[in-house]
Biotite code that builds the C-alpha atoms (Angstrom):
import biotite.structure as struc

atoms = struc.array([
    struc.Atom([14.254, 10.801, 6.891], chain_id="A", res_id=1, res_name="UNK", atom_name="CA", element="C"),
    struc.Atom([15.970, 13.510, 8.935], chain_id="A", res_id=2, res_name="UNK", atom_name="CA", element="C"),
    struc.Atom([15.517, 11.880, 12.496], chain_id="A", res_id=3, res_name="UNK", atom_name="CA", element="C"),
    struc.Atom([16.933, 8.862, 11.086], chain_id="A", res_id=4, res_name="UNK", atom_name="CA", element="C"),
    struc.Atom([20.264, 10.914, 9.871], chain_id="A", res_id=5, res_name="UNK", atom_name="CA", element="C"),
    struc.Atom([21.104, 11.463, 13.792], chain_id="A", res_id=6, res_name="UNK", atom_name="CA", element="C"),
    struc.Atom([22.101, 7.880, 14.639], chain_id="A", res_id=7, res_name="UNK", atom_name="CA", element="C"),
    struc.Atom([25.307, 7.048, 15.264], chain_id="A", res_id=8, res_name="UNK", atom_name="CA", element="C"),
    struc.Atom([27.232, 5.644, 11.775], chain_id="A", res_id=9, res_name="UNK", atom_name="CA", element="C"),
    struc.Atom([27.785, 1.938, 12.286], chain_id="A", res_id=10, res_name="UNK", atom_name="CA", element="C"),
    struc.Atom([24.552, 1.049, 13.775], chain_id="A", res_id=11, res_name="UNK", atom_name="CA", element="C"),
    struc.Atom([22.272, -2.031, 12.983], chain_id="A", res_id=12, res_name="UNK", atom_name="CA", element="C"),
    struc.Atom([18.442, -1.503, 12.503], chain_id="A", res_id=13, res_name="UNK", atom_name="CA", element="C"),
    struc.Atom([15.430, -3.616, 12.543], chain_id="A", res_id=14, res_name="UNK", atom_name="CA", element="C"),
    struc.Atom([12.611, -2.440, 10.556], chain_id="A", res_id=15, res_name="UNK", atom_name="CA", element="C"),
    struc.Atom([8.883, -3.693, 11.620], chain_id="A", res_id=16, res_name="UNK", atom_name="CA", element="C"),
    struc.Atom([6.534, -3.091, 8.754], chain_id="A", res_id=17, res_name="UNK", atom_name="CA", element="C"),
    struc.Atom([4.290, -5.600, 6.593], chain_id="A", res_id=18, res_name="UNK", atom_name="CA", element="C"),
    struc.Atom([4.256, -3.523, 3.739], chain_id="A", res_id=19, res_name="UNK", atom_name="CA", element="C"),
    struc.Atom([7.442, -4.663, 1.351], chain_id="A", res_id=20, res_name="UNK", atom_name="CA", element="C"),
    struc.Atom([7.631, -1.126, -0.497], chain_id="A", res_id=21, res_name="UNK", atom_name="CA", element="C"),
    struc.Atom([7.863, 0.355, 2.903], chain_id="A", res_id=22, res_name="UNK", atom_name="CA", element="C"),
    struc.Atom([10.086, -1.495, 3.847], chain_id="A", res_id=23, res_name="UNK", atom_name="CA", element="C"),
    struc.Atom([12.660, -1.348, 1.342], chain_id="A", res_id=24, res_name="UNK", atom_name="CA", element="C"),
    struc.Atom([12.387, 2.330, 1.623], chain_id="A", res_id=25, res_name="UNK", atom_name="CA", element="C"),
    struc.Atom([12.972, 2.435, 5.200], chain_id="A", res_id=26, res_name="UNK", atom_name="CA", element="C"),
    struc.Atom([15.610, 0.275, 4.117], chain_id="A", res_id=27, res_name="UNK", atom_name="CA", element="C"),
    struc.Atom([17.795, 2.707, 2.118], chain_id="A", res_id=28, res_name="UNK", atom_name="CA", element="C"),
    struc.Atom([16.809, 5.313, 4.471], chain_id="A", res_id=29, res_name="UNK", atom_name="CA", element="C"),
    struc.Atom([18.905, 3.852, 7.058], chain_id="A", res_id=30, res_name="UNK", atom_name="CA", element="C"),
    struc.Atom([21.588, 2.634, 4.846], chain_id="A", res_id=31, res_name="UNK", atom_name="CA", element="C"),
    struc.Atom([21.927, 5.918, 3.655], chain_id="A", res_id=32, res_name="UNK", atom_name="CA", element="C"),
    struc.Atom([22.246, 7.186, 7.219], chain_id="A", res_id=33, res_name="UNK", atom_name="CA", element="C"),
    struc.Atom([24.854, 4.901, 8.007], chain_id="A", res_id=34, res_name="UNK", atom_name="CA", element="C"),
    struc.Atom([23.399, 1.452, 9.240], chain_id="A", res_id=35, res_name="UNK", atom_name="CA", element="C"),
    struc.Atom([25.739, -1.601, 8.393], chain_id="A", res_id=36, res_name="UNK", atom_name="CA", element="C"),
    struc.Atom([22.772, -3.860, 8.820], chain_id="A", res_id=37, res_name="UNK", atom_name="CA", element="C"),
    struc.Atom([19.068, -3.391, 8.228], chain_id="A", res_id=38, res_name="UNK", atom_name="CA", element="C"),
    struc.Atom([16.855, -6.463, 9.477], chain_id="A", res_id=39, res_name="UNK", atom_name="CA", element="C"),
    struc.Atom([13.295, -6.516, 8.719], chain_id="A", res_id=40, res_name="UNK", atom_name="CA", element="C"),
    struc.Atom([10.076, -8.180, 10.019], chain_id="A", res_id=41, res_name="UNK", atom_name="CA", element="C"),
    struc.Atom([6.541, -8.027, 9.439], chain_id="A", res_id=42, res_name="UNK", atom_name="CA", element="C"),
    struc.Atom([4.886, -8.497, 12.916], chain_id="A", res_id=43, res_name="UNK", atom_name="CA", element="C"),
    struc.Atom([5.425, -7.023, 15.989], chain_id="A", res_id=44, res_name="UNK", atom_name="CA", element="C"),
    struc.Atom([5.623, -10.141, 17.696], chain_id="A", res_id=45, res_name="UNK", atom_name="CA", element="C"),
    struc.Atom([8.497, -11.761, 15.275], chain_id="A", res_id=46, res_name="UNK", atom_name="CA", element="C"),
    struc.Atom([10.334, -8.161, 15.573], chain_id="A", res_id=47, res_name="UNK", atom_name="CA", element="C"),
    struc.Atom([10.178, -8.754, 19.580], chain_id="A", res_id=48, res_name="UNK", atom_name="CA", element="C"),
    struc.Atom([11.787, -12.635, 19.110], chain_id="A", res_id=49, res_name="UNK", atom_name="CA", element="C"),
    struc.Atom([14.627, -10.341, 16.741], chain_id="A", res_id=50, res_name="UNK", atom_name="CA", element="C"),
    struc.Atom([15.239, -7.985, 18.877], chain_id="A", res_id=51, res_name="UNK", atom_name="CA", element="C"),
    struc.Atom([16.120, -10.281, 21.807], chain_id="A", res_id=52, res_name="UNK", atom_name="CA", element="C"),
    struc.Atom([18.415, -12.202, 19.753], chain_id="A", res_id=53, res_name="UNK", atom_name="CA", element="C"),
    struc.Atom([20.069, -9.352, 18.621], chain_id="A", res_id=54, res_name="UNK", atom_name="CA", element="C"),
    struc.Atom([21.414, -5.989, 18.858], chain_id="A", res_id=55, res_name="UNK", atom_name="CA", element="C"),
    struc.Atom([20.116, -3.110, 17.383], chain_id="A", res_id=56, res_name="UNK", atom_name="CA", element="C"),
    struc.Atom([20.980, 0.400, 18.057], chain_id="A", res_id=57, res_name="UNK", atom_name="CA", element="C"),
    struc.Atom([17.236, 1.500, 16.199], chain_id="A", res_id=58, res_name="UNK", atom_name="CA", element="C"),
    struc.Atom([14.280, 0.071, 15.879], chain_id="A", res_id=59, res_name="UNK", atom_name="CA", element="C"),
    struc.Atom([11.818, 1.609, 13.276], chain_id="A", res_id=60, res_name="UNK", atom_name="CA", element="C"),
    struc.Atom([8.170, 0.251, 13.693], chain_id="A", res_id=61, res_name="UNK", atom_name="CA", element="C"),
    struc.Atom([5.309, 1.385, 10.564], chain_id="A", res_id=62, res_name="UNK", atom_name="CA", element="C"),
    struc.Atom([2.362, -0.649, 12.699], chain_id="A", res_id=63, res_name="UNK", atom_name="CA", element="C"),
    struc.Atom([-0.489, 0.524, 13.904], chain_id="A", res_id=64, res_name="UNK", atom_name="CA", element="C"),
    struc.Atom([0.417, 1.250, 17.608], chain_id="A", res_id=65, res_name="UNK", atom_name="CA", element="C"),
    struc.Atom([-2.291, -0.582, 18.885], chain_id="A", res_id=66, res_name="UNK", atom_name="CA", element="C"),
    struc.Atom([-1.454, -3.271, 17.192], chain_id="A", res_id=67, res_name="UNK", atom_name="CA", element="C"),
    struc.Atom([-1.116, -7.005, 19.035], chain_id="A", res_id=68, res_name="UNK", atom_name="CA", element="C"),
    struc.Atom([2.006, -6.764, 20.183], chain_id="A", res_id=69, res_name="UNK", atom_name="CA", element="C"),
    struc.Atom([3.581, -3.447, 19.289], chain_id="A", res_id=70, res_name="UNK", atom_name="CA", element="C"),
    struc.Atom([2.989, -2.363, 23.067], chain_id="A", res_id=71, res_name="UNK", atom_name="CA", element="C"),
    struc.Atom([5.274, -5.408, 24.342], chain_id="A", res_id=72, res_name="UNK", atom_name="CA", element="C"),
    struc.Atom([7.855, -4.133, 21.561], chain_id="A", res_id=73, res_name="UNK", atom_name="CA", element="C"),
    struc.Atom([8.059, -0.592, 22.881], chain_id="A", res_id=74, res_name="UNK", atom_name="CA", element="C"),
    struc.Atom([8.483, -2.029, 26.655], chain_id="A", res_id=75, res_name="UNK", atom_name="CA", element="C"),
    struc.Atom([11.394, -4.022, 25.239], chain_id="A", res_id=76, res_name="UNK", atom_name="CA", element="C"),
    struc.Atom([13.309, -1.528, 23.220], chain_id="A", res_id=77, res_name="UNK", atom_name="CA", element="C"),
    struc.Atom([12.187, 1.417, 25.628], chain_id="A", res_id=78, res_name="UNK", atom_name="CA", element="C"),
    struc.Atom([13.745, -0.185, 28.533], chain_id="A", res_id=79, res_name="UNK", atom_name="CA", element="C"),
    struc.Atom([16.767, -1.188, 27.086], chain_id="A", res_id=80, res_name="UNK", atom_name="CA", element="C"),
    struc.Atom([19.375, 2.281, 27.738], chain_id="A", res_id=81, res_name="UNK", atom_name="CA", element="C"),
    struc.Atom([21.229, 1.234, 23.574], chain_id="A", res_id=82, res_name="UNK", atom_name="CA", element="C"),
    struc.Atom([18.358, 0.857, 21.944], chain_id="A", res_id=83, res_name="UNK", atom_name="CA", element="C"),
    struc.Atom([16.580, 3.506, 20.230], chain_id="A", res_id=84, res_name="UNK", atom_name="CA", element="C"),
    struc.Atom([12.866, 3.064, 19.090], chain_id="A", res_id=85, res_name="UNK", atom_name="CA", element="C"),
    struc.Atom([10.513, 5.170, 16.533], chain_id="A", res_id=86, res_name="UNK", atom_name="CA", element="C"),
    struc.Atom([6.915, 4.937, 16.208], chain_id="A", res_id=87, res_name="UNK", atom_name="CA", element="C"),
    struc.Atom([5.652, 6.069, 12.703], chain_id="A", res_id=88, res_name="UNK", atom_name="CA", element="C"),
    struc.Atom([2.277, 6.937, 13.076], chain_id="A", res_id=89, res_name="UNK", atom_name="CA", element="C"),
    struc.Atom([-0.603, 8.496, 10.678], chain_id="A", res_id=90, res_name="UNK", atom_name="CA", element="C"),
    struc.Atom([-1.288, 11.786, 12.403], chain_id="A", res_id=91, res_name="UNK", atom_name="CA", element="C"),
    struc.Atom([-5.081, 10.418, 13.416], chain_id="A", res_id=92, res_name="UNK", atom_name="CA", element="C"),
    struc.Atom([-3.530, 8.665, 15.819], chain_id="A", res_id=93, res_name="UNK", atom_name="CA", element="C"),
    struc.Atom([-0.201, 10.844, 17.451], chain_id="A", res_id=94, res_name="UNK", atom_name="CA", element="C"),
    struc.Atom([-2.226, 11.228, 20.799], chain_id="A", res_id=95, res_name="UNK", atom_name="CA", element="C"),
    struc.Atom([-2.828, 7.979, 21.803], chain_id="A", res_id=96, res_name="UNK", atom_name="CA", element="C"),
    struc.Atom([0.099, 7.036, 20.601], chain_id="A", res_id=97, res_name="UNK", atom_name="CA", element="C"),
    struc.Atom([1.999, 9.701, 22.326], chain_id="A", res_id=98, res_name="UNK", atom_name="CA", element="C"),
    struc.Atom([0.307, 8.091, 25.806], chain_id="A", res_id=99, res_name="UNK", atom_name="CA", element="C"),
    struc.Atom([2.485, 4.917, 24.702], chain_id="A", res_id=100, res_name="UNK", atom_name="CA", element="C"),
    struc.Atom([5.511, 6.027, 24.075], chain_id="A", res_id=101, res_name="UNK", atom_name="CA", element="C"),
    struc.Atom([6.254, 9.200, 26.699], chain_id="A", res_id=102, res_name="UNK", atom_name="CA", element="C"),
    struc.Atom([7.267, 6.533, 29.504], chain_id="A", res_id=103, res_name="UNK", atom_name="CA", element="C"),
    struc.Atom([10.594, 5.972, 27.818], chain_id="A", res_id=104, res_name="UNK", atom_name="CA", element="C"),
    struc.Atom([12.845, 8.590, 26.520], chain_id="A", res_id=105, res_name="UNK", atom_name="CA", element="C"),
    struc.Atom([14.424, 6.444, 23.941], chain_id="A", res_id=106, res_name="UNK", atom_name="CA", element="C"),
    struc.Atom([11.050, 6.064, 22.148], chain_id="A", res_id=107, res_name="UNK", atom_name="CA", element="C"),
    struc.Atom([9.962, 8.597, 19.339], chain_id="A", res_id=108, res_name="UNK", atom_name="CA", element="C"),
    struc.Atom([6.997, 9.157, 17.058], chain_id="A", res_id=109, res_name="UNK", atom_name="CA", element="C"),
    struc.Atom([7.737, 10.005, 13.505], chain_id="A", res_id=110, res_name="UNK", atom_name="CA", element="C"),
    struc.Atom([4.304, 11.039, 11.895], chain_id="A", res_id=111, res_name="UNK", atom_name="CA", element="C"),
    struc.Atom([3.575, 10.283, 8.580], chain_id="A", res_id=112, res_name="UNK", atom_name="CA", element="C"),
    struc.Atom([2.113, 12.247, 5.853], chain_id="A", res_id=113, res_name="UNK", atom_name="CA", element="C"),
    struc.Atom([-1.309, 12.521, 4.682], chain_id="A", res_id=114, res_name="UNK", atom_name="CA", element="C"),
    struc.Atom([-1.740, 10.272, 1.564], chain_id="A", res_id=115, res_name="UNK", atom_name="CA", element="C"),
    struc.Atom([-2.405, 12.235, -1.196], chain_id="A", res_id=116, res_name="UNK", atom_name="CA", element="C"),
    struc.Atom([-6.185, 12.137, -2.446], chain_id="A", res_id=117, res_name="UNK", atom_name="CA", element="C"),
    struc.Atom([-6.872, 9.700, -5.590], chain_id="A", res_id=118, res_name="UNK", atom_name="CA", element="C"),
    struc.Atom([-7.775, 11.989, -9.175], chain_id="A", res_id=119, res_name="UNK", atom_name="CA", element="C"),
    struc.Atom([-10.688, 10.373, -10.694], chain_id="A", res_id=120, res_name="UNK", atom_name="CA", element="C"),
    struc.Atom([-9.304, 7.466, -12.205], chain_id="A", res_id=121, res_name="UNK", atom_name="CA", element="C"),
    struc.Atom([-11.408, 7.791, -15.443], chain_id="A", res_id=122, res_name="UNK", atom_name="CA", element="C"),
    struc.Atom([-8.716, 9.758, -18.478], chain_id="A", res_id=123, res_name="UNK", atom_name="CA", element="C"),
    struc.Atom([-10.352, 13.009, -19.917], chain_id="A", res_id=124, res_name="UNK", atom_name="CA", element="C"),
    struc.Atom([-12.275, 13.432, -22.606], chain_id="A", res_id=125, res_name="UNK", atom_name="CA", element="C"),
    struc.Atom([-13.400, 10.152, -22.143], chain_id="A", res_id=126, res_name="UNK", atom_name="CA", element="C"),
    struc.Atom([-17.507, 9.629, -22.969], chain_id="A", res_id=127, res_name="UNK", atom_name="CA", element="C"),
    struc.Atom([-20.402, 8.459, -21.495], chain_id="A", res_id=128, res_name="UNK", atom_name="CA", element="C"),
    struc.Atom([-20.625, 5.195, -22.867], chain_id="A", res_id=129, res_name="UNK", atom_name="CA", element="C"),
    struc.Atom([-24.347, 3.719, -23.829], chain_id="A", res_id=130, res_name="UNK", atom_name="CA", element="C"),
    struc.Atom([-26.699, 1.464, -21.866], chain_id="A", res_id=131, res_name="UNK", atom_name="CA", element="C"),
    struc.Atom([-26.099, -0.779, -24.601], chain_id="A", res_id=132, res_name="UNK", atom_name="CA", element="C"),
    struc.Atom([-22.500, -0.948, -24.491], chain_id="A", res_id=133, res_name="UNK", atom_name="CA", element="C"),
    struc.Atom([-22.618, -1.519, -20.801], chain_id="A", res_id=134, res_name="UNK", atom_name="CA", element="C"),
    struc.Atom([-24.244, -4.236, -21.256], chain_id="A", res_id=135, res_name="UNK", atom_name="CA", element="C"),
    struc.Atom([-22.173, -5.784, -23.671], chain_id="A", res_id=136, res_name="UNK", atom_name="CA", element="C"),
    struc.Atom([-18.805, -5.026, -21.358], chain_id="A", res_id=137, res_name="UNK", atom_name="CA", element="C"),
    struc.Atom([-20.478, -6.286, -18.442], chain_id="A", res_id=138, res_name="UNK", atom_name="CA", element="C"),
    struc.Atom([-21.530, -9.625, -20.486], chain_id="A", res_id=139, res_name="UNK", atom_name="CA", element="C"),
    struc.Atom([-18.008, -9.804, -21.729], chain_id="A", res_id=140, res_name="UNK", atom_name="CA", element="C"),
    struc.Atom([-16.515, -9.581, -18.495], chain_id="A", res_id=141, res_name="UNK", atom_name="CA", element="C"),
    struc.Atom([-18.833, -12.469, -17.630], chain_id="A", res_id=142, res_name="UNK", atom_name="CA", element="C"),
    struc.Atom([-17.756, -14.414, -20.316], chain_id="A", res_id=143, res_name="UNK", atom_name="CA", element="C"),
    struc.Atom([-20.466, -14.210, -22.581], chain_id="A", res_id=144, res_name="UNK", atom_name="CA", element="C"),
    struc.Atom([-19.930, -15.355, -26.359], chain_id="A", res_id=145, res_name="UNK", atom_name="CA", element="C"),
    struc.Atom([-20.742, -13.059, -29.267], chain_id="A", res_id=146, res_name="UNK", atom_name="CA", element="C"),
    struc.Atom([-24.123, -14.586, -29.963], chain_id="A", res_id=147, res_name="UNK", atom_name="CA", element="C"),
    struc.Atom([-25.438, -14.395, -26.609], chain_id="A", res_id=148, res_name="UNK", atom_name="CA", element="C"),
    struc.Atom([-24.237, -10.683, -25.920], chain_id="A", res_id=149, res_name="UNK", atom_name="CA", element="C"),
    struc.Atom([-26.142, -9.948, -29.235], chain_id="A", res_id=150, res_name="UNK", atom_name="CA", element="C"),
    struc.Atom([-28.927, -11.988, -28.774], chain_id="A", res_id=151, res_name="UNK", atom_name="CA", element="C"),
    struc.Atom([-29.470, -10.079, -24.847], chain_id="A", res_id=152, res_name="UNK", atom_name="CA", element="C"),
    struc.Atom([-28.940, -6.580, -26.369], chain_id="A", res_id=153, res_name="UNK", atom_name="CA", element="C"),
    struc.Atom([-31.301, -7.259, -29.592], chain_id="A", res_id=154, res_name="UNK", atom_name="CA", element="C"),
    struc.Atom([-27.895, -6.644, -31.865], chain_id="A", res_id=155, res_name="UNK", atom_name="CA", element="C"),
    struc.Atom([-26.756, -9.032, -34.324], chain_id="A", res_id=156, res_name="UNK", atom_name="CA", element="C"),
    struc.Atom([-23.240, -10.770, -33.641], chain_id="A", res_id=157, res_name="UNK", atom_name="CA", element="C"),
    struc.Atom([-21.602, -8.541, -35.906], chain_id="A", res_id=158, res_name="UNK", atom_name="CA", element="C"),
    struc.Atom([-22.370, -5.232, -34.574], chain_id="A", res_id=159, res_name="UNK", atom_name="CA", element="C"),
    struc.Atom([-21.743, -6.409, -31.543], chain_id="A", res_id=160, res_name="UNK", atom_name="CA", element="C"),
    struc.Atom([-18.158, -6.702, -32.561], chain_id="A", res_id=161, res_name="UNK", atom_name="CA", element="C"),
    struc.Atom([-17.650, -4.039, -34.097], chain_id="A", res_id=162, res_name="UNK", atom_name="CA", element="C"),
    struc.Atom([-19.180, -1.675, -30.766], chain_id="A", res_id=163, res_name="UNK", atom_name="CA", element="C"),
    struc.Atom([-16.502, -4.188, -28.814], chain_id="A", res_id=164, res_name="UNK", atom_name="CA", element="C"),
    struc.Atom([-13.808, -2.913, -31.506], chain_id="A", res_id=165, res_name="UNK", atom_name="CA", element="C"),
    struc.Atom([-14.908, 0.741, -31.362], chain_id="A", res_id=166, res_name="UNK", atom_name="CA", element="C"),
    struc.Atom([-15.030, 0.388, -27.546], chain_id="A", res_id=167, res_name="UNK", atom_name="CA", element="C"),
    struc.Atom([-11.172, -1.145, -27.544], chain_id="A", res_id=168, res_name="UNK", atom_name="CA", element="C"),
    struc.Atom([-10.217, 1.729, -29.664], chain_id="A", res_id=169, res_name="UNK", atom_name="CA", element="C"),
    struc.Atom([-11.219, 4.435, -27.515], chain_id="A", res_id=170, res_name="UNK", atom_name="CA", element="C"),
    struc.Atom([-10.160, 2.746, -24.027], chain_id="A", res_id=171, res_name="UNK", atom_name="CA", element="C"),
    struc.Atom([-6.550, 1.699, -26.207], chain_id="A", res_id=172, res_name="UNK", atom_name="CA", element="C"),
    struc.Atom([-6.820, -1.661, -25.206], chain_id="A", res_id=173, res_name="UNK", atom_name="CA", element="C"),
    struc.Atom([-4.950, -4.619, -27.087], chain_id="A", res_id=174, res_name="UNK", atom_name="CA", element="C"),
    struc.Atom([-7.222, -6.881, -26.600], chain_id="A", res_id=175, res_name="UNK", atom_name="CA", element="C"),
    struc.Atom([-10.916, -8.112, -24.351], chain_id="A", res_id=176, res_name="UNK", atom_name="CA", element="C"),
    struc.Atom([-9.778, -9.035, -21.404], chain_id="A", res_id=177, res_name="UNK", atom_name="CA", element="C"),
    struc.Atom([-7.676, -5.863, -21.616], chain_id="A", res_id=178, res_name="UNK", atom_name="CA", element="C"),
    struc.Atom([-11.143, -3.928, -22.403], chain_id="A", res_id=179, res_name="UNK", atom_name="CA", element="C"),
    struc.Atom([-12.635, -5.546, -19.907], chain_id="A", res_id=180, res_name="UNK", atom_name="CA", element="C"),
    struc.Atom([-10.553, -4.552, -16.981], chain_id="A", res_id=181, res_name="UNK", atom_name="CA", element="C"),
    struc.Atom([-9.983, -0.971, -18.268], chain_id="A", res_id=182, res_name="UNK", atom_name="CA", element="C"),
    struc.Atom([-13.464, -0.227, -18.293], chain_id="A", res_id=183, res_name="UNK", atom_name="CA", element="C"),
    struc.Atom([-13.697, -1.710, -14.698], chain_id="A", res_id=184, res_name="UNK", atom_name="CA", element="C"),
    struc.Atom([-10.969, 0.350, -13.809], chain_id="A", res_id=185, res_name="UNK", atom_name="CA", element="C"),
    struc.Atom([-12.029, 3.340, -15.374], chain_id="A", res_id=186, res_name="UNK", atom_name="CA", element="C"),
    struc.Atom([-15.204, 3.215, -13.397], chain_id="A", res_id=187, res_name="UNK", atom_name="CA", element="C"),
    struc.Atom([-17.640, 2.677, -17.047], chain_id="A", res_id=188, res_name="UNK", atom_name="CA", element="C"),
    struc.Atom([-18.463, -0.797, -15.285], chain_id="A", res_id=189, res_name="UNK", atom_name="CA", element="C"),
    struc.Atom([-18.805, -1.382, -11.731], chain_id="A", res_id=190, res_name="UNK", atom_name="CA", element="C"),
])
């Protein structure tokens, strides 16, 4: 995080996110740039209750900026002359955002990258699987026994296991439940 680089070494940070993954990055971001204390919160309003208490040379907010509260924040750390503030933003909404934060020149936007776009979660080379055997997952994931999955598909008990084994085989899963929530997840049940 290059903008973050250009603080002053020794600084203390608060970082306003309610994401924990976020946050922990943001966290070694600014470690790495030199802060000798990162605090975090997950709400605009409990960052603004910090930030009074405390002193923070940056303040790095990952909220939606029209989030309850976030405007109060940025009137706070904008109008305090050793305080620096930056917005991250998803670049949908750098406009409006930019309306918020141009009143103060201590304020920044940082904007964030696209997310990269999901692959299809299903593996290749994986088949179509039969009416029949969607039927017997979705019964399984209902928790169906044996004898009533066979006795709703017209199968006896035993083939019915062994389409469940074949079907564990080719998704590699250890066990039902395992079978179960990789076919969910592999989009073969909905």
């Amino acid at each position: 995080m290059s903008s973050i680089d250009a603080a002053e070494d020794g600084f203390s940070a608060l970082v306003v996110t309610p994401d924990t993954l976020t946050g922990a990055r943001l966290e070694a971001d600014l470690v790495r740039a030199g802060a000798r204390a990162v605090c975090r919160e997950s709400s605009a309003g409990a960052a603004v209750s910090r930030w009074e208490a405390g002193t923070f040379g940056l303040v790095v907010v990952d909220l939606d900026p029209f989030e309850v509260g976030v405007t109060e924040l940025v009137r706070h750390v904008g109008g305090s002359p050793s305080s620096r503030l930056m917005l991250l933003v998803a670049p949908e909404d750098v406009a409006l955002a930019a309306d918020l934060v141009t009143r103060f020149r201590n304020v920044g936007l940082l904007v964030k990258r696209a997310e990269p776009q999901a692959e299809d979660p299903r593996p290749t080379g994986l088949r179509p699987i039969s009416d029949v055997d969607q039927n017997v997952l979705r019964m399984l994931a209902g928790g169906h026994s044996l004898r009533s999955i066979a006795r709703s598909v017209t199968l006896s008990p035993h083939t019915v296991k062994r389409r469940i084994a074949s079907l564990r085989a080719e998704l590699g899963a250890a066990d039902r439940a395992h079978l179960v929530s990789t076919a969910i997840r592999n989009g073969l049940i909905g």
